[in-house]
C-alpha positions as CSV (number, residue, x, y, z in Angstrom):
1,X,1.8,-67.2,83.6
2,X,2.3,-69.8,86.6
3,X,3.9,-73.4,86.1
4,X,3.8,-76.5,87.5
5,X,6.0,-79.6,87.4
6,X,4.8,-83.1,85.4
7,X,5.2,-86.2,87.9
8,X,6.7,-89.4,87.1
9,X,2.9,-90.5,86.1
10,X,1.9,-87.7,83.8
11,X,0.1,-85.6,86.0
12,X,-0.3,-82.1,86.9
13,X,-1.4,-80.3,89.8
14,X,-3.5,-77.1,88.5
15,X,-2.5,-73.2,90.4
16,X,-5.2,-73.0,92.6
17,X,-5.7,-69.2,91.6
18,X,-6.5,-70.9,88.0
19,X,-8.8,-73.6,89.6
20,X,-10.8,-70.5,91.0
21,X,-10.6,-68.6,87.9
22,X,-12.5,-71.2,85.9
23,X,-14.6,-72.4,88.5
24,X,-13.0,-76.1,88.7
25,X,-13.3,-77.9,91.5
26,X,-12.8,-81.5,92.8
27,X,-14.9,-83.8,90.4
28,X,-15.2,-81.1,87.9
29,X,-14.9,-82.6,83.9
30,X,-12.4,-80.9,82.2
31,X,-11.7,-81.0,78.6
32,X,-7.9,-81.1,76.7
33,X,-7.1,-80.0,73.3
34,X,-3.9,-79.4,71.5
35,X,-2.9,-76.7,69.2
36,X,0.1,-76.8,67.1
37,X,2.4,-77.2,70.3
38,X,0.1,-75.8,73.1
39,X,-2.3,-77.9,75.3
40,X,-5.6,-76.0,76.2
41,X,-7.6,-77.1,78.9
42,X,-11.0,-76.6,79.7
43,X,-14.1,-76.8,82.0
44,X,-17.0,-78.9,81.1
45,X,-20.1,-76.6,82.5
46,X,-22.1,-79.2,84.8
47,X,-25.4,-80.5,83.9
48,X,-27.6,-78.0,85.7
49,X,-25.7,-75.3,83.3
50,X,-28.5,-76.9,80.8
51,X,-31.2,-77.6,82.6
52,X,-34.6,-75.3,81.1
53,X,-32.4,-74.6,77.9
54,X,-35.5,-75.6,75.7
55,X,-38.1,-73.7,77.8
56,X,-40.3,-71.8,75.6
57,X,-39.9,-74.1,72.6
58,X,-42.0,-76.4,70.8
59,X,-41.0,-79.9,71.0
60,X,-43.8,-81.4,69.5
61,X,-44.7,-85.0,70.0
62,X,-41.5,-86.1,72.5
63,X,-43.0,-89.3,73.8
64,X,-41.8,-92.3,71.2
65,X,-44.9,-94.7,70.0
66,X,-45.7,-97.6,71.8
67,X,-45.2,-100.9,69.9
68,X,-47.9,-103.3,69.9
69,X,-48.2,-106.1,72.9
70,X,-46.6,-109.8,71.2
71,X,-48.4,-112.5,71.9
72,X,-45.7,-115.3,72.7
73,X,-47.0,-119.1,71.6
């Protein structure tokens, strides 16, 4: 277990042996949640985590339907 101190504005500087751990790095999104008394944090996966997710599937029709032109008077 490592520690780390709270500053005067309410933040916290994470181990950098954690940071590599879980892959977080500057601009990385990371996610809080408390349980009970505990604070868990954790790493949002980028975008490009995602990316070809649906490959394979069957979407269907994806493309919306096109309204009709108005005519303005």
């Amino acid at each position: 277990m490592q520690a780390a101190v709270v500053s005067s504005k309410g933040q916290v500087t994470l181990p950098a042996a954690m940071r590599a751990l879980l892959g977080i790095s500057p601009g990385s999104h990371i996610q809080f949640e408390v349980r009970d008394k505990e604070i868990v944090i954790k790493p949002e996966p980028p975008m490009s985590t995602y990316r070809g997710i649906l490959k394979g599937y069957d979407l269907g029709d994806t493309e919306p339907e096109k309204e009709a032109d108005r005519s303005f008077e």
